[in-house]
C-alpha positions as CSV (number, residue, x, y, z in Angstrom):
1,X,-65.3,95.8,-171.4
2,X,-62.5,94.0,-173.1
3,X,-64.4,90.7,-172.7
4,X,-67.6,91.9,-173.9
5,X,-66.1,93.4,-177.2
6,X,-64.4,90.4,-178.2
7,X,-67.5,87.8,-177.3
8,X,-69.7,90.5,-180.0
9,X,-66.6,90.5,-182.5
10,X,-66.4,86.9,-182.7
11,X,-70.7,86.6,-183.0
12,X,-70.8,89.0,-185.5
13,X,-67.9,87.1,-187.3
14,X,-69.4,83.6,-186.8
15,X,-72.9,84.7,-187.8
16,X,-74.5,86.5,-184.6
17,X,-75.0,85.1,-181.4
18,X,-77.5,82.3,-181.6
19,X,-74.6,80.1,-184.3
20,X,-71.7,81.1,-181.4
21,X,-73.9,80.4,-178.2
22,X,-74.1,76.7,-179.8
23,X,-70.2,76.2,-178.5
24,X,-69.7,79.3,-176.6
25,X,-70.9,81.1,-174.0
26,X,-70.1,84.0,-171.6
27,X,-71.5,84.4,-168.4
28,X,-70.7,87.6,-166.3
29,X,-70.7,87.9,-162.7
30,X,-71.3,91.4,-161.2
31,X,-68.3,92.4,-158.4
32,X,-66.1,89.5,-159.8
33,X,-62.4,90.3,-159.3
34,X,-59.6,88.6,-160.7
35,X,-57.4,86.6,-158.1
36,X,-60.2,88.1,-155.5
37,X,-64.0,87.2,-155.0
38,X,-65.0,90.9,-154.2
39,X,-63.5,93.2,-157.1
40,X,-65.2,96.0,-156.1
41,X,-64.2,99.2,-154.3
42,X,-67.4,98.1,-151.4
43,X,-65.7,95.3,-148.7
44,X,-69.1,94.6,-147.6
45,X,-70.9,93.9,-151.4
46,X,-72.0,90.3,-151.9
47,X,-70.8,89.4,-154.5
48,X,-71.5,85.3,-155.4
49,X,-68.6,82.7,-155.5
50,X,-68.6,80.1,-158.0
51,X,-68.4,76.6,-156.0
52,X,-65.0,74.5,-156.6
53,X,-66.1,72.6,-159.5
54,X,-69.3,74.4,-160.0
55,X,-67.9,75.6,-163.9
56,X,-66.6,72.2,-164.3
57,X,-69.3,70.1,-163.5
58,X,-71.5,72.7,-165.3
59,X,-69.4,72.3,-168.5
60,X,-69.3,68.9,-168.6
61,X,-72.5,68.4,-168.8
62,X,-72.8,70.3,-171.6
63,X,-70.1,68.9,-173.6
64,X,-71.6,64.9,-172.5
65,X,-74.9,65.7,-172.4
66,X,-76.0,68.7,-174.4
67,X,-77.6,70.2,-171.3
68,X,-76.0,74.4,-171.9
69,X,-77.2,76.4,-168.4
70,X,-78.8,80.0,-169.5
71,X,-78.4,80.7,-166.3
72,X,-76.1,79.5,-162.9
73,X,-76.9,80.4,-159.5
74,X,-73.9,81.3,-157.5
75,X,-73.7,81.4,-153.4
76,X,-71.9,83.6,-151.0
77,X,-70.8,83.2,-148.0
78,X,-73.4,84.5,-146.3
79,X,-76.3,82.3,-147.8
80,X,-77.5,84.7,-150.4
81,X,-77.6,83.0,-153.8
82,X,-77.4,84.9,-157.4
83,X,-78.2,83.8,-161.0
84,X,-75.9,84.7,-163.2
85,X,-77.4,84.7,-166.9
86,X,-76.1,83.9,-170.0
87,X,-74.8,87.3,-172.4
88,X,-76.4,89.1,-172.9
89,X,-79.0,88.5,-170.6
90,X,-78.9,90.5,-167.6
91,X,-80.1,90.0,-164.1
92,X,-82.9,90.9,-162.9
93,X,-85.0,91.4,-159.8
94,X,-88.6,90.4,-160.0
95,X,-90.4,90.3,-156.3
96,X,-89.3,88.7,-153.0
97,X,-86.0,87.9,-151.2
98,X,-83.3,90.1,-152.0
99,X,-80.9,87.0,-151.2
100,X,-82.2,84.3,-153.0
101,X,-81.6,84.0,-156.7
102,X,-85.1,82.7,-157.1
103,X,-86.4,86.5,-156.9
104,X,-84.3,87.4,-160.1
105,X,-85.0,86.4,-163.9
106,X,-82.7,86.9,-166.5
107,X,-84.0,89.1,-169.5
């Protein structure tokens, strides 16, 4: 929650969220840990990983090519992919394959 509240304090300091989301952006990832991949209290949720240099890459081509991602899909281990969407855009499921991030939208 700590995150959340200071991504709105500094939109609603620089002007709201479409002047920040120019330069900055927050993406949340449901089950996320920190220093584990699966912060929940469920062993067996599947939660998505970001790849090695998945951020990175991702950033990069933002800063060199002006290309911002409203949304990232994410993989676990097990083959089921996620989108993760831009704040404060949440994920949602629209029809199909529970494990394939192409049955979600974000909204």
């Amino acid at each position: 929650m700590l995150t959340i509240n200071y991504y709105n304090t500094v939109a609603n300091k620089m002007g709201g969220l479409p002047n920040v989301q120019d330069f900055y952006k927050l993406y949340l990832v449901p089950g996320m840990g920190h220093g584990t991949p699966n912060g929940t209290s469920n062993p067996a949720a599947v939660v998505p990983v970001v790849g090695p240099t998945q951020f990175y890459d991702l950033l990069t081509a933002w800063v060199e090519k002006g290309a911002a991602p409203d949304a990232i899909t994410l993989a676990h281990s097990s083959g089921a992919t996620r989108p993760v969407c831009v704040y404060p855009k949440k994920v949602t499921y629209t029809s199909g394959d529970l494990k394939v991030a192409a049955s979600y939208t974000c909204s």
